[in-house]
C-alpha positions in Angstrom: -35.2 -31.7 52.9 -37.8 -33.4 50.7 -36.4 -34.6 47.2 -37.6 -32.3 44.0 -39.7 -34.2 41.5 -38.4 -35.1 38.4 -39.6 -32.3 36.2 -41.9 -33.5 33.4 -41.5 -33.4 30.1 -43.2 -30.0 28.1 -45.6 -31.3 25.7 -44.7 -28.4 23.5 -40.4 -29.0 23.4 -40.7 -30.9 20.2 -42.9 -28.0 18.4 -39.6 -25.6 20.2 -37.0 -27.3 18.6 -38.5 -27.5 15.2 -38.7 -23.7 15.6 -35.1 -22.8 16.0 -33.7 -24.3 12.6 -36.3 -22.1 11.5 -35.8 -19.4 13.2 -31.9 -19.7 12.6 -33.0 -20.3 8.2 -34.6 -16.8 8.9 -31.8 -15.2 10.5 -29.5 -16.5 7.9 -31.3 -14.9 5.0 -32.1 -11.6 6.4 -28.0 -11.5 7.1 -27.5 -12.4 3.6 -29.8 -9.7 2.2 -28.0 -7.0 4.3 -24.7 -8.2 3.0 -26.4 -8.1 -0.4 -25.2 -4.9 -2.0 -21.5 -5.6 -0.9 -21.7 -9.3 -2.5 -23.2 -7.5 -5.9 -20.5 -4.9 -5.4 -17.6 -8.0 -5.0 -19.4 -9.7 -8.4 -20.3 -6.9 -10.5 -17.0 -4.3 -10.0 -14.4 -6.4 -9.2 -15.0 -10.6 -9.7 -16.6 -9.2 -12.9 -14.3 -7.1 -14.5 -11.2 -9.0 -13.3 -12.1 -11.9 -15.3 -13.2 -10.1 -17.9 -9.6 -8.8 -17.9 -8.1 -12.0 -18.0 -10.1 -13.1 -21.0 -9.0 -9.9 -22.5 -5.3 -10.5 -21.6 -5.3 -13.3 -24.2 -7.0 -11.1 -26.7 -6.5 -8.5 -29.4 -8.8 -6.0 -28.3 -9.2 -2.2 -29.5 -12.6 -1.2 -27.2 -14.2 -1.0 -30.9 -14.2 -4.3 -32.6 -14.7 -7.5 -31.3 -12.0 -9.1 -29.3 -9.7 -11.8 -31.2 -7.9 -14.5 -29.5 -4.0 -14.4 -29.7 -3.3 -16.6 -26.5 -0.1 -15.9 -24.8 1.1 -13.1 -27.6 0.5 -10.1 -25.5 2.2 -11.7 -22.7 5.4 -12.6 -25.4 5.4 -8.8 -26.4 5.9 -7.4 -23.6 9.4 -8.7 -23.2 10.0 -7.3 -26.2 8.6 -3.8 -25.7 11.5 -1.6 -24.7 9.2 0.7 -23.1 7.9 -1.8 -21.1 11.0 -3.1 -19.4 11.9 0.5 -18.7 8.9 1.0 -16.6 9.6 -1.8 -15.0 12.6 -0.4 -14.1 11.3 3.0 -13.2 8.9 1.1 -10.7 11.7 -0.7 -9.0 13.7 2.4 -8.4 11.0 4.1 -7.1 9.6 0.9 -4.4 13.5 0.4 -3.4 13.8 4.4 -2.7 10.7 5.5 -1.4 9.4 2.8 0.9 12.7 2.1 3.3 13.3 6.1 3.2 9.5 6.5 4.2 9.4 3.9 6.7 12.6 5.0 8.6 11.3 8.7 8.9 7.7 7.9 9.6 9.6 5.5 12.6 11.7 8.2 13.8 9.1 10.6 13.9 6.7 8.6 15.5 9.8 7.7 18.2 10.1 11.2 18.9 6.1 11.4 19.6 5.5 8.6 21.4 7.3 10.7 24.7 5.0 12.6 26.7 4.8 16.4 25.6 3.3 19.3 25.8 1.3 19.5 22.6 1.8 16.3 21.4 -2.0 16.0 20.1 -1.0 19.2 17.6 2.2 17.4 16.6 0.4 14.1 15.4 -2.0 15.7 13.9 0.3 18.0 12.3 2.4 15.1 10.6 -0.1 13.4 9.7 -1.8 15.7 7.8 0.1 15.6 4.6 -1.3 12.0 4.6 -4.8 13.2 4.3 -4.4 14.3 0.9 -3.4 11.2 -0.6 -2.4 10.4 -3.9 -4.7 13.7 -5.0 -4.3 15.7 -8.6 -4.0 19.1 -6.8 -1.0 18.0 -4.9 0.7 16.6 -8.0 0.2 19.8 -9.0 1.3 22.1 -5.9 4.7 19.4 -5.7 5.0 20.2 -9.9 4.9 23.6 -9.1 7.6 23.2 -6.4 10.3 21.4 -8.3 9.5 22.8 -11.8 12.2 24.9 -13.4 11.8 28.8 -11.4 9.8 27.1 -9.2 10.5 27.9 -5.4 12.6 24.7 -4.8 15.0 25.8 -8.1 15.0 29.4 -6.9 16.3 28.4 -3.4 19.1 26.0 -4.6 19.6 28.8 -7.0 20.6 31.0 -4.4 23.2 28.9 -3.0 25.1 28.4 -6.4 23.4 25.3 -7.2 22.0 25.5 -10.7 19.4 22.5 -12.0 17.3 24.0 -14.2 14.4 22.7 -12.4 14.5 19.0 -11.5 10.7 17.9 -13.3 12.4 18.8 -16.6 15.8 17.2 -15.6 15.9 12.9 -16.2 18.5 12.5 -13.6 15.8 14.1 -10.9 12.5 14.0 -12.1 12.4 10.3 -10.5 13.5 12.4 -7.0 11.1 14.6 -7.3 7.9 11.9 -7.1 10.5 9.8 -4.4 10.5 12.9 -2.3 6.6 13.7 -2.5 6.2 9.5 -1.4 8.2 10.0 1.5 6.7 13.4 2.7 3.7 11.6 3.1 5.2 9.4 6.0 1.3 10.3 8.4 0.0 6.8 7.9 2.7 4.3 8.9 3.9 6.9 11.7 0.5 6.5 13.3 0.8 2.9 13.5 4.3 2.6 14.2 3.1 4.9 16.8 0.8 2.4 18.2 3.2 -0.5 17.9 5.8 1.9 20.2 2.8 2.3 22.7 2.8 -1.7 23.6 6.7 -2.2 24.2 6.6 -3.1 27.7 8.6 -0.2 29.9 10.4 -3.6 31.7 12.4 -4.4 29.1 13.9 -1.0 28.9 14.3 -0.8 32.5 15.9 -4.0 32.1 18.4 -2.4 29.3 19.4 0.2 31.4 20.2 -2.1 34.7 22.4 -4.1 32.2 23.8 -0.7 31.2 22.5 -0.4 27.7 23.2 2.9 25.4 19.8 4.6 23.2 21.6 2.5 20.4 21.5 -0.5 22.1 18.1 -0.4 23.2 17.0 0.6 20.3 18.3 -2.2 18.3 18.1 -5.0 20.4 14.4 -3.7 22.1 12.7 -2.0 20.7 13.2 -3.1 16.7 12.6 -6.6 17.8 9.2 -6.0 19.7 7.1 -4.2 17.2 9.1 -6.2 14.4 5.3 -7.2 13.0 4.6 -3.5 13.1 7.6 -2.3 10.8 6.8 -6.3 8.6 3.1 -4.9 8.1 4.1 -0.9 7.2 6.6 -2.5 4.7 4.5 -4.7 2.8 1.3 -2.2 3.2 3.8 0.7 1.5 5.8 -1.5 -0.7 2.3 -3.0 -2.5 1.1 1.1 -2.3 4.0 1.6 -4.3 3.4 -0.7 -6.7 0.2 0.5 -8.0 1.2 4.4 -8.0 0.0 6.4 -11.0 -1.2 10.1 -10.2 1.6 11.7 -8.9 3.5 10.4 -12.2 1.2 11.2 -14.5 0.3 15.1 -13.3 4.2 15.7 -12.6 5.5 14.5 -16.1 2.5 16.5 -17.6 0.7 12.6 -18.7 4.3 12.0 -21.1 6.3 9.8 -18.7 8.9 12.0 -19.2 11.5 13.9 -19.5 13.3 10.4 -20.9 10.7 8.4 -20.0 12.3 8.8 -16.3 8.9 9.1 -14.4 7.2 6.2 -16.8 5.8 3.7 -14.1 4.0 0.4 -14.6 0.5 2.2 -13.7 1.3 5.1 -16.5 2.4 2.7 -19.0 -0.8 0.6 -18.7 -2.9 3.4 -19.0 -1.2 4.7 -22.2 -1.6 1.3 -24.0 -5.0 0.7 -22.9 -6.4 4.1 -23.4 -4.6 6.1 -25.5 -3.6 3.7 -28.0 -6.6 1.1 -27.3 -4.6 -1.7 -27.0 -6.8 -2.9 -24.3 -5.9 -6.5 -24.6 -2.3 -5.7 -24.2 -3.4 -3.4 -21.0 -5.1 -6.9 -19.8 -1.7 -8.5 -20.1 0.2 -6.1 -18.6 -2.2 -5.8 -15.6 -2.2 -9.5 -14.4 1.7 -9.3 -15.2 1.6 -6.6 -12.1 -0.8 -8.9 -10.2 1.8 -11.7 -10.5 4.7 -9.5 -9.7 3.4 -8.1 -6.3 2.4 -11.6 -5.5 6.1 -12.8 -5.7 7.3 -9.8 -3.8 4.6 -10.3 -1.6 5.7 -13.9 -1.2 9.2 -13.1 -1.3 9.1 -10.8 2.0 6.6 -13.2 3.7 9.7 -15.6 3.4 11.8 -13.1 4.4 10.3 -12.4 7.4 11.0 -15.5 8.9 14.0 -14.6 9.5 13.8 -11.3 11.3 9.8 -10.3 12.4 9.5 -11.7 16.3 6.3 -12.9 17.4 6.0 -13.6 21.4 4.4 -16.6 22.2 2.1 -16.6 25.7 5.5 -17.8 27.1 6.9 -14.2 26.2 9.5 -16.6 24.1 
């Protein structure tokens, strides 16, 4: 067979690869003009305004007059503000109740789901509903209604010989009462630990039961260890959700924080200084103090992870 000729060079392959830098300097901008409104968005409502809050943190600012530096004062009052450690408190009761009691129901139901049954489409969705509603003012209101004194939750225990006067009005409950609402909510982590359930492979079990392994036992030593990163990523997505809660506090104790100041989170707390007594600079403060705080617990259960959350390698080690 006769030997192709060398193929010539194009005349026209120099003008071609001055094209595509070009072309690819076109491409470039028309991408950065459709990401355009989400870059203004990133500058304008939040880079923006969280800057501006930190100048403000160092300021004595009333949203009236002109704001007048103080440096690290506002940071120096707030360990002295009673009121202040006492929400800080508040918060930590409420993240230490509500998240492990949430995540352990929202895993149990989504164990029971993940077997095959009739119906199951009408049970997901019907547990996951409550999650739909989200942190909403007419659900702080329905759950107010619930647990306020003759409310249907009081009437009930009422009729059993248990008599609380209504637990929104009662400082040893009201806390409960907001706990209880955070954990009913359980739709969004049960869908994913629903998902993490789905990718267990069915060999290890089948292993487990050749070895002779109770539900305990598999349960503990399979299937908690395989979606590990699952339960890792539901506890730091709820415990930094918990964090940052405000509504439910402020329609249930009726925007006081109270009975007792019992219901007085960080969120509620902040919004009272800032804008109800217009101590804006101090709401500053106290809002990069947060910041900092869920960055160390954050940090703190990244660490902790290391110790417990199992990632297999392509060895399956």
């Amino acid at each position: 067979m006769a030997e192709r000729p060398p193929a010539k060079a194009s005349p026209d392959r120099p003008a071609r690869r001055r094209a595509r830098p070009a072309r690819a300097g076109r491409e470039g901008a028309a991408g950065y003009l459709f990401l355009s409104p989400w870059i203004l968005g990133i500058v304008l409502l939040t880079l923006g305004p969280m800057l501006a809050s930190l100048y403000l943190s160092f300021t004595d600012y009333n949203l009236f007059d002109q704001p007048e530096w103080v440096g690290l004062d506002n940071y120096a009052a707030m360990f002295a503000d009673e009121r202040w450690r006492g929400s800080v408190r508040v918060t930590l009761v409420y993240v230490l109740l509500s998240v492990p009691a949430k995540l352990a129901l929202a895993l149990a139901v989504a164990m029971l789901l993940a077997r095959r049954r009739r119906g199951e489409g009408f049970y997901r969705s019907a547990f996951y509903a409550p999650s739909l509603l989200g942190a909403s003012v007419s659900l702080a209101l329905v759950w107010r209604a619930l647990f306020m004194q003759d409310g249907a939750v009081d009437r009930t225990l009422s009729s059993v010989g248990i008599e609380l006067g209504g637990w929104v009005g009662n400082p040893d409950y009201a806390l409960l009462v907001l706990v209880v609402l955070a954990i009913w909510q359980f739709g969004a982590p049960m869908v994913i630990f629903l998902a993490g359930l789905k990718e267990v492979p069915q060999e290890l079990y089948e292993a487990a039961d050749v070895d002779g392994a109770g539900r305990w036992r598999k349960f503990w030593s399979v299937t908690v260890p395989m979606i590990s990163p699952v339960i890792f990523f539901n506890l730091l997505l709820e415990t930094v959700n918990a964090f940052q809660v405000f509504t439910a506090s402020y329609v249930v104790s009726n925007a006081t924080g109270g009975p007792a100041d019992s219901t007085l989170f960080y969120t509620l707390y902040l919004y009272f200084q800032g804008f109800t007594d217009f101590r804006m600079g101090y709401a500053s403060a106290m809002a990069w103090m947060l910041v900092a705080g869920v960055g160390l617990v954050t940090l703190l259960l990244f660490r902790l992870s290391r110790a417990w959350v199992y990632y297999a390698g392509e060895d399956g080690r």
